[in-house]
Every structure is written in structure tokens, then in C-alpha cells.
N, C-alpha and C positions, 0 to 999 in steps of 0.2 A: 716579563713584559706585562703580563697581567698588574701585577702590581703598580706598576710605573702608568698604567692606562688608571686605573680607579682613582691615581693621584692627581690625572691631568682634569678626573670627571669632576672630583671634589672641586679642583681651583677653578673650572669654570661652573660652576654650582648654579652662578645664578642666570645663567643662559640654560646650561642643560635640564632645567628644573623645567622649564615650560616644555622641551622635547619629553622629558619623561612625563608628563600629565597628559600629551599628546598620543605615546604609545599608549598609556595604560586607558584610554576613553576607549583609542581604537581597538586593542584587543580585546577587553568586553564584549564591546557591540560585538567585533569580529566572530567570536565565541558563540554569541547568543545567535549569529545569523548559520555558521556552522552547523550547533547541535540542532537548528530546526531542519536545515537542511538534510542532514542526517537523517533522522527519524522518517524525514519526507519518502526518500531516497528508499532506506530498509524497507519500510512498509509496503512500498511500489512492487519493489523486488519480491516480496514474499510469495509464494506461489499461494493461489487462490483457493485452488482445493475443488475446482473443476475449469473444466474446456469448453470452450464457444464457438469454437471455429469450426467454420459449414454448419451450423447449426441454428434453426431458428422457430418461430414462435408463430402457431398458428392458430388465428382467433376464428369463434365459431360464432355465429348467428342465428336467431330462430323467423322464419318466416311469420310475419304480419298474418291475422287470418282476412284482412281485406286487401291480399296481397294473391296473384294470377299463382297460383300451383299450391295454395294452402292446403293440410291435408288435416282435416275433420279429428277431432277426437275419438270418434265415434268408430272410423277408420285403419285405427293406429292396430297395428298386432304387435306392435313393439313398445315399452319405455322409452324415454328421452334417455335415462343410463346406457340401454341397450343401442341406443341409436348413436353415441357420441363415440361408444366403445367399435363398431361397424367403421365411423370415419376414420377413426386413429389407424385400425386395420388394413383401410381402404390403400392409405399413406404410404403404410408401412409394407405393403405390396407392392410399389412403385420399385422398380429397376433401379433408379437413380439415389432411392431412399435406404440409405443404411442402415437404419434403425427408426423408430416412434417410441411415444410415450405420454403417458396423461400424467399431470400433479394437478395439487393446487394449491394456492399459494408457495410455488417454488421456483420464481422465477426469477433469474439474477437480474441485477439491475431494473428492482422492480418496487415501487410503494408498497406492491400488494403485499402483505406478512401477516403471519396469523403468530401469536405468542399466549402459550397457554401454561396454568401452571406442572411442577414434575419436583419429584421426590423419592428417594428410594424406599425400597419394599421395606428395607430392616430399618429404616430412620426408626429414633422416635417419635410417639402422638403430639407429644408438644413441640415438634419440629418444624419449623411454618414451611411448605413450599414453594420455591422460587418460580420466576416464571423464564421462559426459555420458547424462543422462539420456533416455531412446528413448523413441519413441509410434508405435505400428505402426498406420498409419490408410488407411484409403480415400480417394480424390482430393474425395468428398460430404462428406467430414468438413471440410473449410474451407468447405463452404455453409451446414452447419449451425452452424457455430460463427462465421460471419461473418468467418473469418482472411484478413488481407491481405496485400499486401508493404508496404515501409517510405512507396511512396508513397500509399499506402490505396486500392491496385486490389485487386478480387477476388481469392485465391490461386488457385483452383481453374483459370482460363481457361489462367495461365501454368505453372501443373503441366502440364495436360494439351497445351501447344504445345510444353514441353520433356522431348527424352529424360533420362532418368535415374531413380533409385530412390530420391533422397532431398533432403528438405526442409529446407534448417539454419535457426536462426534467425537475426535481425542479430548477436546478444551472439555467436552461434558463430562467425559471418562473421568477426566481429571480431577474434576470438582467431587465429583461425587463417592469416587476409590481413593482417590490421592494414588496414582500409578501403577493401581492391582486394573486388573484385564476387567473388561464391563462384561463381556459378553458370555452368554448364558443367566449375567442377573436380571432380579426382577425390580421394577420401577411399578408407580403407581401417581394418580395425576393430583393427590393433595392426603396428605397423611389420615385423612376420619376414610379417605378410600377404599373399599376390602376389593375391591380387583386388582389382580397385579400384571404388569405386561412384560412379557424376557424380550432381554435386547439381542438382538440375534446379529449385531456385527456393527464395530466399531470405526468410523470414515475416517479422512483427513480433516484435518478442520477447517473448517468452511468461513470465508470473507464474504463480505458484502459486496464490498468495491475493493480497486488496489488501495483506495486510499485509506481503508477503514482495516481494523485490528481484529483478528476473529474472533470470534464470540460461542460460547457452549451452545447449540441447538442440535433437533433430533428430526429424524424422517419416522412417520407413522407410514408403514407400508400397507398395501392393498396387492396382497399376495394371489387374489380371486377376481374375477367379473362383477361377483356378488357386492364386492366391497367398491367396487366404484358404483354400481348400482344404489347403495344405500344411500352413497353421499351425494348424487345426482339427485337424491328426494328432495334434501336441504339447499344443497348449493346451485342451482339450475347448472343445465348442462354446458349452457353457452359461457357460464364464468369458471369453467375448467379452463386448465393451463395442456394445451399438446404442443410439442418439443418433438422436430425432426431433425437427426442429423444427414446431413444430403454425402453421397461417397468424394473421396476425394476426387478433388478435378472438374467438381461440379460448379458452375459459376453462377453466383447473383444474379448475371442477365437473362440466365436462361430459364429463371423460374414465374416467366409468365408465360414460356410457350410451356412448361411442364405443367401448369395449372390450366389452358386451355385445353392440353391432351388429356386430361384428367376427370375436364370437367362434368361428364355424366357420372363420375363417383365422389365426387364433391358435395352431394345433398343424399341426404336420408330423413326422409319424410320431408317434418318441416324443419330440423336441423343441416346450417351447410357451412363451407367454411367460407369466410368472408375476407377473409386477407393474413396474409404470411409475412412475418416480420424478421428481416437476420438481424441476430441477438447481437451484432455488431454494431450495427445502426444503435437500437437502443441502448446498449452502451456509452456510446461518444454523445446520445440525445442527456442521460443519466448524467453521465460523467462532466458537463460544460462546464455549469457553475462550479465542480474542483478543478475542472483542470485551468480557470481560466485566473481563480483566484492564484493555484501554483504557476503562473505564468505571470501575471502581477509580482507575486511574491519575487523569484526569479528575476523580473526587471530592475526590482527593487534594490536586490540583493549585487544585483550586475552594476546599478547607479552607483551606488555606496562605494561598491569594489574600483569603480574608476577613480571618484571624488577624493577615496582615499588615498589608493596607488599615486595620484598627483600629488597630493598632500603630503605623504611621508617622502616621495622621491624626491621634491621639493624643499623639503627640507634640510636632509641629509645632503643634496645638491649643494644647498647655498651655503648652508655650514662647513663643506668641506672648502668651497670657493674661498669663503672666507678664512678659512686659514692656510689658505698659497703659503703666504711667507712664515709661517709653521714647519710646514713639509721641506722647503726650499732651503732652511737651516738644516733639517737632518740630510736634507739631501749633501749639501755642503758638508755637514760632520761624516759622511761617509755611509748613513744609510742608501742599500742598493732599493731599485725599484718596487722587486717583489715586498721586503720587506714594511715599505711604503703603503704598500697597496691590504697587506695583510693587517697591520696597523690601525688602520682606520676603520676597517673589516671588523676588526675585533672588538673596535671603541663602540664600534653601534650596536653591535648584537652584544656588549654589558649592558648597555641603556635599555636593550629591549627586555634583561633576565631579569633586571631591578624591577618590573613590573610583574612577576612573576608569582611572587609574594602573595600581592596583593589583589590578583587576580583569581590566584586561588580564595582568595578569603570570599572573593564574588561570588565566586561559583559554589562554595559553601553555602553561603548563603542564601543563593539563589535554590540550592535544593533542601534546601530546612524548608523552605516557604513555598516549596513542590512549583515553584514557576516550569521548570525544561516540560515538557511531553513527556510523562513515566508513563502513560497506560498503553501508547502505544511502541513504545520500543523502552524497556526497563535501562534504566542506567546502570552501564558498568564500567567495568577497567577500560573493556579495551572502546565504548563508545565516547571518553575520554578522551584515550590514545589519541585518536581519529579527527574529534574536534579539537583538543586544546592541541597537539601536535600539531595539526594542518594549519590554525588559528598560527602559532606560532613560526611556523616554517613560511606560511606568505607572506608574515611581515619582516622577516629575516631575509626573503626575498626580495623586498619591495627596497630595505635599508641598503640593499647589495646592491640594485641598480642605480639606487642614489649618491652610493658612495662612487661606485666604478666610472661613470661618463668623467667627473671633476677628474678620479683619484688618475685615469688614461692621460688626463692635457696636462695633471702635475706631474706627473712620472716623467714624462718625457718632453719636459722644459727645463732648461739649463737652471742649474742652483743658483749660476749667479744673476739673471732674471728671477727668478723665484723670490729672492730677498729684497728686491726692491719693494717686494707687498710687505716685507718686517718694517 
């Protein structure tokens, strides 16, 4: 039957030449709207490499001194280090509060980043140092953000069993050992450096947004009091980052009566906290502008998918219409229904394989000249599979509903009405 179908495609050659220039536009585009989708899709899915949820983000403030309850320098028996370290505490006594934590610069869904450079101890001197984005965090900041290691143990147990001052991720692991274990080695912040620092436990790797691809970066820890104190010299207190996880069952709404029950432990000296933000909010605030472009994108994709589905069913429609008295002969010579119906089935999905070829040579092409998204989801076999299969199966689709509505009223119209259309 095959044979006998490629003879009927050849004689009408010059009708089906404009169908085949029609499939093979559409499956390109198709292809191209696919593999982005794809990529969109995996990267969404990728887990993050921490948790947000009940968890949020609590900014601090320094009282004016021409402001009613300023408290004098002169006064002070404490540091601003010492007094931001008190609020966090203060917090992290609350009933309702699972946990606290001071960083800074480590907040997701956040401009603030700090990116410094890093190199290992054994490089060599003429080895230039890359730069790698930092998060200066407390050993609480992996309880509240739920961060593990790559086999999905708690991070926090094995920071705190192992000596050293920093946390890399897998992605930095990676770059740096090519797949030997980080931890216990020593790094150092530009190769002419003679300090060295041990990484004392290796994280998941860490994303930006769902939308972005992870990236190598490391946490500097502050294993003491002392060390948030030092950095409260340079950084002021009030642009520290403190991160509460509230227990479960704890609701959004209820965190302005927990901030008025609170509030005479709310201020130390003239540091106080000024408002609490859930990391979910700032998320969907982060997140608009991608999510609104992959929602464009998405309508786009959903236009095209209608314009076309009409277009190829459309076509196969009136192609099949037009040869009634075609069918109405075999029906006459003794073809039964089914075989009718398989017939025509078969004639479209050849038209659809003859573009196949040449579709491949596209898609060659297209990745000599790095067009698809390689950096965030690498092309493989089976991201292939997935796009040109799907690509191919909805237009196999689309030729089946085009064929069936005709190939139903020709099946089951008498042959010998049928050849009045011969």
C-alpha cells in the first residue's frame, strides 16, 4: 500500500508540493516554539535549592537623633553589632517563630548580591581567579531556608561538625575538583593570597529565580557573635538581611497582631525593626516581569497553535473533499470503509515524513550557530525526543482530524453517489 500511496503523491506532485512546503514551515516554527517551551518548563521544575514558605524578611531601622526616644552615643553600653544580634534573638524567642537568622547579601529574590573573586589553594600563581557570587550567612540560615547537601541531609548539622569558614555549592564543587568531594579543602580569594580558607560542607546548588539556571556561589559563614559584630562595623546594622521562619499553621494575617504583642522587644537602643516582609510577596513583586513575558510568550504560542490547527485541518479537509470521486471508485472497486479511512491516514502522515529530512538539516543547523537555549537545559537525546517527537505527533494529529470529518461523510456515502464527483 505504501508503494502504491508515494505513486499517487508523485502524480499529483504539483498540488502536493504546496502541502509539503506548508508542513515543513510549520514544523520548524513548531520545533522552535517547542524546544523553548521545553527549556522554559525543565528550568521551572528544577528544585531551587531552598524553601520560602512561612518564611520572611525582616528590615531594621535606626532612630533619627531628632527623633522622641533617640539614645545618645554617649549612652550606648552596647554596639549596633551587638544590638542587631539581641533583635534577631528577641524574634527567635517568639513562640510562633521556628527559627531566625542574620545574612547579608542572601536574600532570594533580591538585587542585593555581593560577587567576589575565589580560587583554589593548590591553583597555580598564574591562574587568574574567577569571581563567584558570595552570601555571608549564619549556620540558622540553612534551617530557615531548609538548605541541604546533595544527598538531602540537613546543611546545618554538618556545618556545625565541620571545621572551616565556608559553604561552596555542588556547581562550585564542580568547577573546581571536576567531581572529587570539596570539603575539607582549602580555597583562597585570588591566587598572589597566602590565607587559605577550608570549606567545611558542600550545599545543593543554589538558583536565583525558577526562571534562571544555577550558578557556582559560596556562603562565608559567621560561626561566632564576634563575626557578625565585625561586619556590622563596615556594613551598618540596619542593611543586615534577618530571615524568620514562622511554624507551621502560622498565617500572614496574623503577623500584625504578633508584631503588636511584641512590640516592646522590637527596639534596642536606637535600632528597631520597621517592617516584615513574606519572601512570597517579594517573589511574585521579582518574579512579574518573567512571569508576564512567559505569559505573552504562552499566548503567542497558544495563537500560532490555533492559526495553525485551522490551517492544516483545513487543508487536509478540502483535499480530502476534493477527491470524493476518488474514494467513491475504490469504494465501488470493493474497498471496505476502514480501509478508506486508513488510506488517506497514511497519504498524510508520508507528506508529513517527507519533511523530515529536511527538518533535521534545520535543526542541525540551528545548533552549529548555538540558536536553541544550551546554557540553560544542554541539548540532548532525549530533549529531542520530547520536542521534535511532540512537534511531530501534533501535526500527525492535526492531519488526522483533517482527514477523519471528510474521510466519516465519504465512508458512508453510497459509491454510486460518490462517482458522480469522478
Amino acid at each position: 500500500m505504501i508503494k502504491h500511496i508515494l505513486k499517487i503523491i508523485w502524480n499529483q506532485r504539483r498540488s502536493n508540493v504546496w502541502i509539503f512546503m506548508e508542513l515543513l514551515l510549520v514544523v520548524a516554527i513548531f520545533w522552535v516554539m517547542m524546544d523553548s517551551l521545553f527549556v522554559d518548563i525543565c528550568t521551572y521544575k528544577t528544585p531551587l535549592g531552598f524553601d520560602i514558605t512561612n518564611v520572611y524578611k525582616v528590615n531594621f531601622g535606626k532612630i533619627s537623633p531628632d527623633v522622641p526616644g533617640y539614645v545618645p552615643d554617649e549612652l550606648h553600653q552596647t554596639s549596633d553589632g551587638e544590638d542587631v544580634i539581641r533583635l534577631a534573638d528577641n524574634l527567635r524567642q517568639n513562640p510562633e517563630v521556628e527559627n531566625a537568622c542574620l545574612a547579608i547579601a542572601a536574600c532570594p529574590y533580591s538585587w542585593n548580591t555581593s560577587w567576589v573573586n575565589l580560587i583554589q589553594a593548590e591553583a597555580d600563581t598564574t591562574q587568574k581567579a574567577d569571581v563567584f557570587q558570595r552570601l555571608q550567612v549564619e549556620p540558622a540560615y540553612y534551617d530557615v531556608f531548609r538548605i541541604t547537601d546533595q544527598e538531602g541531609h540537613p546543611l546545618r548539622p554538618i556545618v556545625e561538625q565541620h571545621t572551616g569558614d565556608l559553604v561552596i555549592t555542588a556547581d562550585l564543587e564542580r568547577d573546581f575538583w571536576n567531581g572529587q568531594s570539596g570539603i575539607g579543602r582549602q580555597v583562597k580569594w585570588n591566587s598572589s593570597s597566602t590565607e587559605s580558607i577550608t570549606v567545611a560542607a558542600v550545599s545543593t546548588p543554589l538558583r536565583r529565580t525558577e526562571y534562571d539556571k544555577s550558578r557556582p556561589c559560596f556562603y562565608v559563614l559567621w560561626r561566632s557573635d564576634k563575626d557578625i559584630i565585625e561586619t556590622v562595623e563596615w556594613a551598618q546594622a540596619q542593611n543586615l538581611e534577618c530571615f524568620i521562619r514562622m511554624k507551621d499553621g502560622f498565617r500572614s494575617e496574623d503577623m500584625e497582631a504578633l508584631l503588636q504583642q511584641m512590640s516592646d522587644r522590637l527596639t534596642v537602643n536606637n535600632l528597631y525593626v520597621s517592617s516584615i516582609t513574606p519572601l512570597q510577596e517579594m517573589r511574585t513583586s521579582f518574579l512579574k516581569p518573567r512571569t508576564d513575558n512567559l505569559t505573552k510568550k504562552s499566548v503567542l504560542i497558544g495563537f500560532m497553535l490555533l492559526n495553525v490547527f485551522l490551517g492544516i485541518v483545513g487543508t487536509f479537509w478540502l483535499r480530502t473533499q476534493y477527491r470524493q470521486g476518488e474514494f467513491g471508485l475504490r469504494a465501488a472497486l470493493g474497498a471496505s470503509r476502514s480501509k478508506l479511512k486508513q488510506f488517506m491516514n497514511v497519504e498524510g502522515l508520508c507528506l508529513l515524513s517527507f519533511t523530515v529530512p529536511l527538518v533535521l538539516i534545520f535543526i542541525v543547523n540551528m545548533l552549529y550557530f548555538d540558536m536553541p537555549d544550551t546554557y540553560r537545559q544542554p541539548y540532548s537525546l532525549w530533549r529531542f525526543l520530547v520536542t521534535f517527537g511532540g512537534t511531530c505527533l501534533l501535526l500527525a494529529g492535526m492531519i488526522w482530524v483533517g482527514i477523519w470529518f471528510p474521510a466519516q461523510k465519504i465512508a458512508k456515502m453510497d459509491p454510486a453517489e460518490s462517482l458522480h464527483y469522478e
